[in-house]
VEXVEXDO-859524 format. One record per residue: residue number from 1; x, y, z of N, C-alpha, C in turn. Coordinates in steps of 0.001 Angstrom, whole numbers, padded with zeros to 6 digits, always signed. Layout:
<nubas>
{NUM,{X,Y,Z},{X,Y,Z},{X,Y,Z}}
...
</nubas>
This chain:
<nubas>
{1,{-006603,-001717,-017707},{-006807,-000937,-016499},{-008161,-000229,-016628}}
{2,{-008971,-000390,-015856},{-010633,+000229,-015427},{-010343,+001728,-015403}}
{3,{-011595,+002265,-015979},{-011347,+004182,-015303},{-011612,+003480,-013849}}
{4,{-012549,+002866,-013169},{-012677,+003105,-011701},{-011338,+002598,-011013}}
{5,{-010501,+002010,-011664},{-009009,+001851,-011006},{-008405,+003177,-011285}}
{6,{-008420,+003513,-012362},{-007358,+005324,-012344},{-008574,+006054,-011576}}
{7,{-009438,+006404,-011030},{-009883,+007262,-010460},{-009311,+006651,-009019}}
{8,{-009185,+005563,-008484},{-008850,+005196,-007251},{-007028,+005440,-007066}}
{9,{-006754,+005225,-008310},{-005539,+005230,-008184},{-004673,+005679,-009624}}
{10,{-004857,+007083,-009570},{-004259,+008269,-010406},{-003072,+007969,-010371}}
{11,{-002126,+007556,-009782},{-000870,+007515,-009044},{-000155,+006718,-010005}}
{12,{-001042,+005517,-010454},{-000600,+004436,-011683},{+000313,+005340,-012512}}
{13,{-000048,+006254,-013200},{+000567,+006903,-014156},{+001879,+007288,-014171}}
{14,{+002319,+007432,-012739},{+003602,+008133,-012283},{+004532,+006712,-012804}}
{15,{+004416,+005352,-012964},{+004830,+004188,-013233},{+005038,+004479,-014673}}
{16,{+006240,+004693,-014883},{+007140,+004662,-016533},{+007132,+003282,-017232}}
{17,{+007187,+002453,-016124},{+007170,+001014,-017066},{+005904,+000361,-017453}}
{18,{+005456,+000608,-018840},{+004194,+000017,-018899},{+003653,-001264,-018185}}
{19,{+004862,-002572,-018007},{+004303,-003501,-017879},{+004229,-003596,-016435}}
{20,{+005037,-003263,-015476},{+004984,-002676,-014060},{+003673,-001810,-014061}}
{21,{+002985,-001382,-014643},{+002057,-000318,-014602},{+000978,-001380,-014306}}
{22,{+000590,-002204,-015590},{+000009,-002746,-015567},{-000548,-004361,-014850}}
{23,{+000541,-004620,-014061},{+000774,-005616,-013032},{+000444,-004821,-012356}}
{24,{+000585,-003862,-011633},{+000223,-003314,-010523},{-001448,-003032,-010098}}
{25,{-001788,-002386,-011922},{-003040,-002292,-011918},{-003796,-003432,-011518}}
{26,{-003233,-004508,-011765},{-003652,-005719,-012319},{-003781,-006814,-010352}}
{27,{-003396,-006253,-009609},{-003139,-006644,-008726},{-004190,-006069,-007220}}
{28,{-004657,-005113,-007903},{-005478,-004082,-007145},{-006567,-004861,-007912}}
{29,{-007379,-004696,-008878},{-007894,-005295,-009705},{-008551,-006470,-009091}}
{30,{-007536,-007697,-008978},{-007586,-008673,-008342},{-008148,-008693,-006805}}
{31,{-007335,-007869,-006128},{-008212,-007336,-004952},{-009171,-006997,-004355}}
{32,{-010012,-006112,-005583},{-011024,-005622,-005627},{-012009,-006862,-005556}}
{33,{-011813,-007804,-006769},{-012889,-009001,-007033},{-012918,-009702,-005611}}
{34,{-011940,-009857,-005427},{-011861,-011042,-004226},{-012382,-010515,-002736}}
{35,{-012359,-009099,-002413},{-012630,-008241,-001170},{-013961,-008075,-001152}}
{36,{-014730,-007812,-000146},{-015876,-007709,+000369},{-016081,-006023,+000418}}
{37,{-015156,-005322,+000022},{-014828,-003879,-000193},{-014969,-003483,-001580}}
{38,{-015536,-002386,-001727},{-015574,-001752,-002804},{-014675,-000757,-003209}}
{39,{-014047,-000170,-004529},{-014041,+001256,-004730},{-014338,+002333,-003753}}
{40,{-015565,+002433,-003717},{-015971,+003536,-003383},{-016018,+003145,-001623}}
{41,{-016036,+001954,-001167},{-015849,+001810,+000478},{-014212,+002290,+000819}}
{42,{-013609,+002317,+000115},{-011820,+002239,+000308},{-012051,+003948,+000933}}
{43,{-012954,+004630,-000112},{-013026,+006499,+000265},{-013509,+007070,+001726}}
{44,{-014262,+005243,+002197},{-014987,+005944,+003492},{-014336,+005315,+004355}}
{45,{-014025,+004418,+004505},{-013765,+003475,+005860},{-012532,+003928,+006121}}
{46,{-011932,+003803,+007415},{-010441,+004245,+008402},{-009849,+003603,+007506}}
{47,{-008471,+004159,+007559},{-007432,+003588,+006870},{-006437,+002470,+007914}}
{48,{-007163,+002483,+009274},{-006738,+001512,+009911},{-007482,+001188,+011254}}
{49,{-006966,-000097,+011417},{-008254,+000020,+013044},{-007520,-000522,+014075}}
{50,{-006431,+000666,+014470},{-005432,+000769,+015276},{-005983,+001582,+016080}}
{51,{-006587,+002796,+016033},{-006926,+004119,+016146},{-007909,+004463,+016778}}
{52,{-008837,+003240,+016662},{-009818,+003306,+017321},{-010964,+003877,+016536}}
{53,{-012037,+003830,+016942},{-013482,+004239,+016101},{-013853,+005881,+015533}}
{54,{-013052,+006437,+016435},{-013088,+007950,+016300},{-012387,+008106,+014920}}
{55,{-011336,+007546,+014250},{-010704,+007549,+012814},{-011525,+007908,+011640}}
{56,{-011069,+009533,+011573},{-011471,+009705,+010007},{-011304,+009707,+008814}}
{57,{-010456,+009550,+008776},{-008949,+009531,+007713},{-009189,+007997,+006778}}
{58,{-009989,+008549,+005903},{-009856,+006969,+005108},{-009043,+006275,+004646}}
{59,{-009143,+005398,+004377},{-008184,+003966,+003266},{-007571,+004648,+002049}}
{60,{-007722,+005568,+001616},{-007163,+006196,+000630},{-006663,+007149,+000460}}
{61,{-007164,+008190,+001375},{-006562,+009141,+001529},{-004908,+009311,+002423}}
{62,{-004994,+008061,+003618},{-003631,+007478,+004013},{-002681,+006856,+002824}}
{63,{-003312,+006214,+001768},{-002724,+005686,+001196},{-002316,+006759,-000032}}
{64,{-002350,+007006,-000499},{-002218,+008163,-001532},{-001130,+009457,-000948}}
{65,{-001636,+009503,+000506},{-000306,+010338,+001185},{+000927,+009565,+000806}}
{66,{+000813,+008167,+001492},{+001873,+007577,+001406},{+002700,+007247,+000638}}
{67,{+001576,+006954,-000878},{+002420,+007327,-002208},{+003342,+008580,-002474}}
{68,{+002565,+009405,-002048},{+003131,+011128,-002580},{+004292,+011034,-001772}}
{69,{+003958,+011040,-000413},{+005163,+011181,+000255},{+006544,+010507,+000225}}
{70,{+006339,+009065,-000593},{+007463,+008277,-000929},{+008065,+009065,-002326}}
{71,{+006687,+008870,-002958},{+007612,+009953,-004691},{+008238,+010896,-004418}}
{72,{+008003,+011497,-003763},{+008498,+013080,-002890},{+010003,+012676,-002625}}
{73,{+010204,+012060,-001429},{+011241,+011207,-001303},{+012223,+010766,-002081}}
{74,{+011817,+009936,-002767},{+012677,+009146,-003684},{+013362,+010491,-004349}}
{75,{+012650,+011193,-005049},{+012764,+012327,-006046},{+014049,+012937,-004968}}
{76,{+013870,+013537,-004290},{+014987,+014050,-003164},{+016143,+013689,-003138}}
{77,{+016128,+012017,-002806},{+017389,+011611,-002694},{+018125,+010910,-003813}}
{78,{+017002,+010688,-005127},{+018216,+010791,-005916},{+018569,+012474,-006601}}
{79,{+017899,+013234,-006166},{+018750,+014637,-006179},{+019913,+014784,-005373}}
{80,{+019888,+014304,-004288},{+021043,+014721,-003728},{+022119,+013521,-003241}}
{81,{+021554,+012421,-003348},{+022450,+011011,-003442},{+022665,+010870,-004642}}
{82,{+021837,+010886,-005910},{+022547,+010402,-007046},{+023124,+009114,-006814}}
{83,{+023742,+008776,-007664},{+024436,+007463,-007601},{+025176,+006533,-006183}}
{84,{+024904,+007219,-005735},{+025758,+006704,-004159},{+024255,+005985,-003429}}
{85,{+023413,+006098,-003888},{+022103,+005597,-002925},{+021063,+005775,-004363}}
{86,{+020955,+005026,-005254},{+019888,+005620,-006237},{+018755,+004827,-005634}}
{87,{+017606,+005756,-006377},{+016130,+004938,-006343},{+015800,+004329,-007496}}
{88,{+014887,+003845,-007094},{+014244,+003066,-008569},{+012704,+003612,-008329}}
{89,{+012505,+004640,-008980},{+011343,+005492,-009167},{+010156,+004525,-009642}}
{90,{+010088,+003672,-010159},{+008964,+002996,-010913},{+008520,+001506,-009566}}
{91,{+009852,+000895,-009109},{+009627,+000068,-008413},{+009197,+001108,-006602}}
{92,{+009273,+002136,-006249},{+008934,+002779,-005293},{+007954,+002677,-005444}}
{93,{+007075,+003477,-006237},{+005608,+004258,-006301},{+004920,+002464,-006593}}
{94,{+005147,+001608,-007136},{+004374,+000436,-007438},{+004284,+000270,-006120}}
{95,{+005516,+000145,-005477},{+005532,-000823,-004013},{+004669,+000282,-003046}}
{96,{+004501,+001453,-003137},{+003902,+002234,-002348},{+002617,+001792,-002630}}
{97,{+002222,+001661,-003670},{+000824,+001870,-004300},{+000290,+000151,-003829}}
{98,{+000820,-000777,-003853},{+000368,-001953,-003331},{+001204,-002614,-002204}}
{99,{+001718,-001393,-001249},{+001726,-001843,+000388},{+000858,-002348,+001077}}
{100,{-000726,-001782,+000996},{-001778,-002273,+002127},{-002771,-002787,+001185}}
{101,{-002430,-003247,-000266},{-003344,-003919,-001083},{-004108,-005057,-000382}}
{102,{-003293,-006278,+000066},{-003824,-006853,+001004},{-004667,-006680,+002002}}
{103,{-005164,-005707,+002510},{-005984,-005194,+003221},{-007335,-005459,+002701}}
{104,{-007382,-005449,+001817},{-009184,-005512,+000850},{-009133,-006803,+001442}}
{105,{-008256,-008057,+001781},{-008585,-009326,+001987},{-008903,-009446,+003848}}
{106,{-007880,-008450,+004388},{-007583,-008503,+005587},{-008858,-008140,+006141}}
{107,{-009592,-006842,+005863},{-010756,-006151,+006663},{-012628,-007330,+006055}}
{108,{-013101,-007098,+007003},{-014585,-007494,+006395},{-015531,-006234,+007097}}
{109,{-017016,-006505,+007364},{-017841,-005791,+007791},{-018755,-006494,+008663}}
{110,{-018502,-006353,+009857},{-019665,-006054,+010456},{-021008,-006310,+010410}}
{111,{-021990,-006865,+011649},{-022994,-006585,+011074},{-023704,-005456,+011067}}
{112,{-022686,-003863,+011550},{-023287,-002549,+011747},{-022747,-001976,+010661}}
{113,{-022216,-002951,+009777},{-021286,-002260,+008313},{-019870,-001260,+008826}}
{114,{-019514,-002233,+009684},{-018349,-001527,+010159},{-016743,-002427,+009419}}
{115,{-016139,-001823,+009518},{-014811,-002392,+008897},{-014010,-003004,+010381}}
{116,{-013993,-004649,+009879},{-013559,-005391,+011341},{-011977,-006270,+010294}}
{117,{-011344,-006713,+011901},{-010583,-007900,+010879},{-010894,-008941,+010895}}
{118,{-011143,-009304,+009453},{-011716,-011084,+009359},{-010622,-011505,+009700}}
{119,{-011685,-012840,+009911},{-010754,-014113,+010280},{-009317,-014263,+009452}}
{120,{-009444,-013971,+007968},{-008466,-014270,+007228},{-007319,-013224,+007647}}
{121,{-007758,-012023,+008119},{-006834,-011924,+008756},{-006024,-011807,+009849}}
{122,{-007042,-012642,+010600},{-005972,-012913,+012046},{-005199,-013670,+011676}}
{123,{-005556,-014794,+010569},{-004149,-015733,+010281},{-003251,-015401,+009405}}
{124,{-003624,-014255,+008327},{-002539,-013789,+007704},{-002791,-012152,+007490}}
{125,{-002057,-011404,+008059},{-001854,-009786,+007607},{-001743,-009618,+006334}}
{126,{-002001,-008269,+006275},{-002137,-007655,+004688},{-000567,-007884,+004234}}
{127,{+000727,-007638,+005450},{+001600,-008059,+004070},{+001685,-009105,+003465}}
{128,{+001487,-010357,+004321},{+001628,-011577,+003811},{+000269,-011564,+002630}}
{129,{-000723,-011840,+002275},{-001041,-011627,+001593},{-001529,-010857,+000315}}
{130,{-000396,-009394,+000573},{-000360,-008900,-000459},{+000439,-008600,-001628}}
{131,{+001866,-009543,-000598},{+002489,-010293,-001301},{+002125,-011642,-002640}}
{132,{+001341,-012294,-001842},{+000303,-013434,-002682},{-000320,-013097,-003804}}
{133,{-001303,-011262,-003668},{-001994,-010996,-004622},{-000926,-010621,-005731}}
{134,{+000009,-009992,-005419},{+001112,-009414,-005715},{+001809,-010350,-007059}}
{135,{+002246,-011666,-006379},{+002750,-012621,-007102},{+001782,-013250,-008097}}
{136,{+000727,-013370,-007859},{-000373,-013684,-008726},{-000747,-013309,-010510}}
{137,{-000001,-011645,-009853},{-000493,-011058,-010954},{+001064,-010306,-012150}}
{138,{+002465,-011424,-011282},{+003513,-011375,-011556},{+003876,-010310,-011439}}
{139,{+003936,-009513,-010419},{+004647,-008118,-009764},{+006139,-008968,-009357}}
{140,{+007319,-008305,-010162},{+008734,-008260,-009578},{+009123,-008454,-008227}}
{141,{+009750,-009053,-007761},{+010412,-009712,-006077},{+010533,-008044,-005632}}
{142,{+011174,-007278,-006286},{+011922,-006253,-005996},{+010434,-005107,-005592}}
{143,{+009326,-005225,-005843},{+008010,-004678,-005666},{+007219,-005463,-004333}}
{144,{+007784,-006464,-004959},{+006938,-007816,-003502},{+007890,-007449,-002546}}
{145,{+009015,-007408,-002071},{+009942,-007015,-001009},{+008838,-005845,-000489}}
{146,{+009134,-005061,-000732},{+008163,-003530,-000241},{+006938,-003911,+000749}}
{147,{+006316,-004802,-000183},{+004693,-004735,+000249},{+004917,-006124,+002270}}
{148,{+006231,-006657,+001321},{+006015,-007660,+002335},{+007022,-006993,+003858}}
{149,{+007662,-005749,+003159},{+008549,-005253,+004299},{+008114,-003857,+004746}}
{150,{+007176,-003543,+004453},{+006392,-002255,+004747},{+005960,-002144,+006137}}
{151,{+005271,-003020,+006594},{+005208,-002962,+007851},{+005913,-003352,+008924}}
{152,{+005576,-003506,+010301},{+006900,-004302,+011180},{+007122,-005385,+011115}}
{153,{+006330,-006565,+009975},{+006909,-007458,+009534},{+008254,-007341,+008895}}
{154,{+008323,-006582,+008729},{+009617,-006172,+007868},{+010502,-005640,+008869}}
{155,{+010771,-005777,+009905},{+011698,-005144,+010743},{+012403,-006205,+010917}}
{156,{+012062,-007909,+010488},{+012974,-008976,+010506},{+013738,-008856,+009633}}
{157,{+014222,-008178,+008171},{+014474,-008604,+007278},{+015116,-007463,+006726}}
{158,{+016232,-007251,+005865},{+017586,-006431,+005389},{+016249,-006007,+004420}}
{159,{+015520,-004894,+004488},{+014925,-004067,+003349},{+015766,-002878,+002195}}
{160,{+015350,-003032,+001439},{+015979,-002592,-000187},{+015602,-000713,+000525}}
{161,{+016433,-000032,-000749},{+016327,+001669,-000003},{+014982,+001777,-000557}}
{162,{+014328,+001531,-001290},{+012696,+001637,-001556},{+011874,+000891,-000675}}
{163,{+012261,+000190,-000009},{+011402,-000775,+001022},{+011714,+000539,+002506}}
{164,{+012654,+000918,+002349},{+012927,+001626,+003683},{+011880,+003015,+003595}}
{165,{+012271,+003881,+002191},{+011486,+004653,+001733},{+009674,+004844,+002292}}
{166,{+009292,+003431,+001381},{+007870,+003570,+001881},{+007855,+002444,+003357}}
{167,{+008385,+002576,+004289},{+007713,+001915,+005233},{+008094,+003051,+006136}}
{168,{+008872,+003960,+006104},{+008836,+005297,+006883},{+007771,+006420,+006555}}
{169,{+007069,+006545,+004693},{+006299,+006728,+005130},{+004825,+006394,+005376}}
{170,{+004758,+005263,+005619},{+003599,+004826,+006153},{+003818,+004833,+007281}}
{171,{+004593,+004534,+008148},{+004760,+005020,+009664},{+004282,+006391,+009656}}
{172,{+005567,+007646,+009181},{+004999,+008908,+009429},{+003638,+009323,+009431}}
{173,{+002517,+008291,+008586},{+001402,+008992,+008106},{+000519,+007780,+009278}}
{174,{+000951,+007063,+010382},{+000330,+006439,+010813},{+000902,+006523,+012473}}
{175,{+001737,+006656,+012713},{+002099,+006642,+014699},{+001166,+007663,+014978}}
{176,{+001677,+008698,+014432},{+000706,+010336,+014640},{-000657,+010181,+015320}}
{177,{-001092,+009413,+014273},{-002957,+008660,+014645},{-003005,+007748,+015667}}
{178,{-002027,+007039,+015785},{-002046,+006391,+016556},{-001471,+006358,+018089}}
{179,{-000948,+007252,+018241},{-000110,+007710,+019449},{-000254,+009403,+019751}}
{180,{-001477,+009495,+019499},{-001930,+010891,+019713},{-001619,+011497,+021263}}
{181,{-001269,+012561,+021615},{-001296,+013159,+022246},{-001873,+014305,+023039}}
</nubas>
């Protein structure tokens, strides 16, 4: 794992299972090489281009909510579900942490250096392929579920209580922006 991956993604650490840790790392990683995005572009560019151009809220800073806010979560309800609904703390925060991984493949630039969607991804969305990067780098079904049910792709499909977890909050941290009032 790179320091410029733990500076992007501090969050790794919260992952108890080394080798889950390191698939995960390992998957972002992968992302990075293959994306037309950098590190340090993830800090500036919208975290989505739903929102329209006015969006300030970067790629990371949405995403890092979305982590917290799932750990947050999880932590909660197995406080007060316990065994009747447990989480799986290690497979949450992974699947949080590489929900919109795919995205490094999905977005390109512009020729005003703007963040557009490539072609690659009009034919395939970030979940579907971040599932792909996902499997690549042998991330668990039970981690790939998440990434591939995170969004409303996932509204076809019986999602796990960690898939439900983080795709509420990436909603919460995204209608808001998008359905402003």
């Amino acid at each position: 794992m790179t320091d410029e991956l733990l500076r992007l993604w501090p969050e790794l650490e919260w992952i108890a299972d080394k080798d889950l840790r390191e698939k995960t790392a390992k998957t972002w990683e992968l992302a990075l090489e293959r994306s037309v995005m950098t590190a340090e572009d993830l800090n500036i560019i919208p975290f989505t281009l739903l929102a329209g151009p006015e969006m300030k809220v970067s790629f990371m800073a949405h995403k890092r909510a979305v982590v917290h806010i799932a750990r947050e979560s999880g932590l909660k309800m197995n406080e007060f579900f316990g065994d009747e609904l447990p989480v799986d703390m290690d497979v949450l925060i992974a699947g949080a942490i590489l929900a919109d991984v795919g995205k490094l493949l999905e977005y390109e630039k512009n020729d005003k250096g703007e963040s557009v969607q490539g072609l690659y991804g009009k034919y395939l969305r970030h979940p579907f392929s971040g599932v792909s990067l996902a499997e690549q780098c042998g991330v668990p079904a039970e981690v790939c579920h998440i990434i591939a049910a995170h969004a409303a792709e996932g509204d076809l499909v019986k999602r796990s209580t960690e898939a439900y977890v983080v795709h509420h909050a990436d909603f919460m941290t995204f209608l808001p922006f998008k359905n402003r009032f």
